[in-house]
C-alpha positions as CSV (number, residue, x, y, z in Angstrom):
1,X,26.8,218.9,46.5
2,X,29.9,217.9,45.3
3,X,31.2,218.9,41.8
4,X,34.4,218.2,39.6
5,X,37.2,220.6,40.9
6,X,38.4,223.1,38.2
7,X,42.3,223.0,38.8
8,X,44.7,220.6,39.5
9,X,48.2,220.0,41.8
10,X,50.9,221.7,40.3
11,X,49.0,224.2,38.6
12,X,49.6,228.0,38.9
13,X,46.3,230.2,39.3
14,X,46.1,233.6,40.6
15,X,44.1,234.7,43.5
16,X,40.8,237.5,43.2
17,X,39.5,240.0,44.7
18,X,36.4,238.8,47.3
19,X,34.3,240.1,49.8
20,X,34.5,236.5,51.6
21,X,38.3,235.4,51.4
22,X,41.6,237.8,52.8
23,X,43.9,236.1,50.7
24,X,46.1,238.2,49.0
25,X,46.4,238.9,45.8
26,X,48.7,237.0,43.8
27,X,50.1,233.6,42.2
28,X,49.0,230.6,43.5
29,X,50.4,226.9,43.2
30,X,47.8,224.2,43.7
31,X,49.0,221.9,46.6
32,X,46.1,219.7,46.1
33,X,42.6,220.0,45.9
34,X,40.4,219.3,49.4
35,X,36.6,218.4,49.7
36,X,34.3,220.6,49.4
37,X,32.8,223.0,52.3
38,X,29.2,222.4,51.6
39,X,29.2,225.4,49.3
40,X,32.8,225.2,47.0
41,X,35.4,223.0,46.2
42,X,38.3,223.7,48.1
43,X,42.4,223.8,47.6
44,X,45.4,223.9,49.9
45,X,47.2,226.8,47.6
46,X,51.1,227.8,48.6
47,X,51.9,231.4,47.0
48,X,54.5,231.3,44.7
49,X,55.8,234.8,46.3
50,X,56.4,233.8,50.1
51,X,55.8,230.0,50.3
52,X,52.7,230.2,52.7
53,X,50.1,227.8,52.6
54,X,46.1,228.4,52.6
55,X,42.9,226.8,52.1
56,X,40.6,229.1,49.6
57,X,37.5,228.2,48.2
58,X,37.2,227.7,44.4
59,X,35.7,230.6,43.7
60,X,39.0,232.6,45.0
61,X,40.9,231.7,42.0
62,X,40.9,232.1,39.3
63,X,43.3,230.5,35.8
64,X,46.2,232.6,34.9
C-alpha cells in the first residue's frame, strides 16, 4: 500500500519516542523521502545535531 508521504526534502521534523525505531531523539532534516517498507513510508533523515544519516519510518517523526 503505498500512500502520499507527509514531509518533504529540506524539511526539519523532530524524531519520537518508539518501541520499533532507536533513533535518537532530536531534529531531523529530510534528505529525501524513500519507498515505502510494505508498512510506512520511509525517509533518509540527517540530524541537524551530528550530521548522521538514517532511514526511519514515517511514523518516527513527527512536524516540529
Amino acid at each position: 500500500m503505498t500512500t502520499e508521504h507527509k514531509f518533504k526534502a529540506g524539511q526539519t521534523v523532530m524524531s519520537v519516542k518508539s518501541t520499533n525505531s532507536l533513533i535518537p531523539l532530536g531534529r531531523y532534516q529530510i534528505v529525501r523521502p524513500l519507498p515505502t517498507d510494505g508498512v510506512s513510508n520511509q525517509y533518509r533523515i540527517k540530524s541537524v545535531l551530528d550530521g548522521h544519516e538514517r532511514v526511519v519510518r514515517e511514523s518516527d517523526l513527527t512536524q516540529r
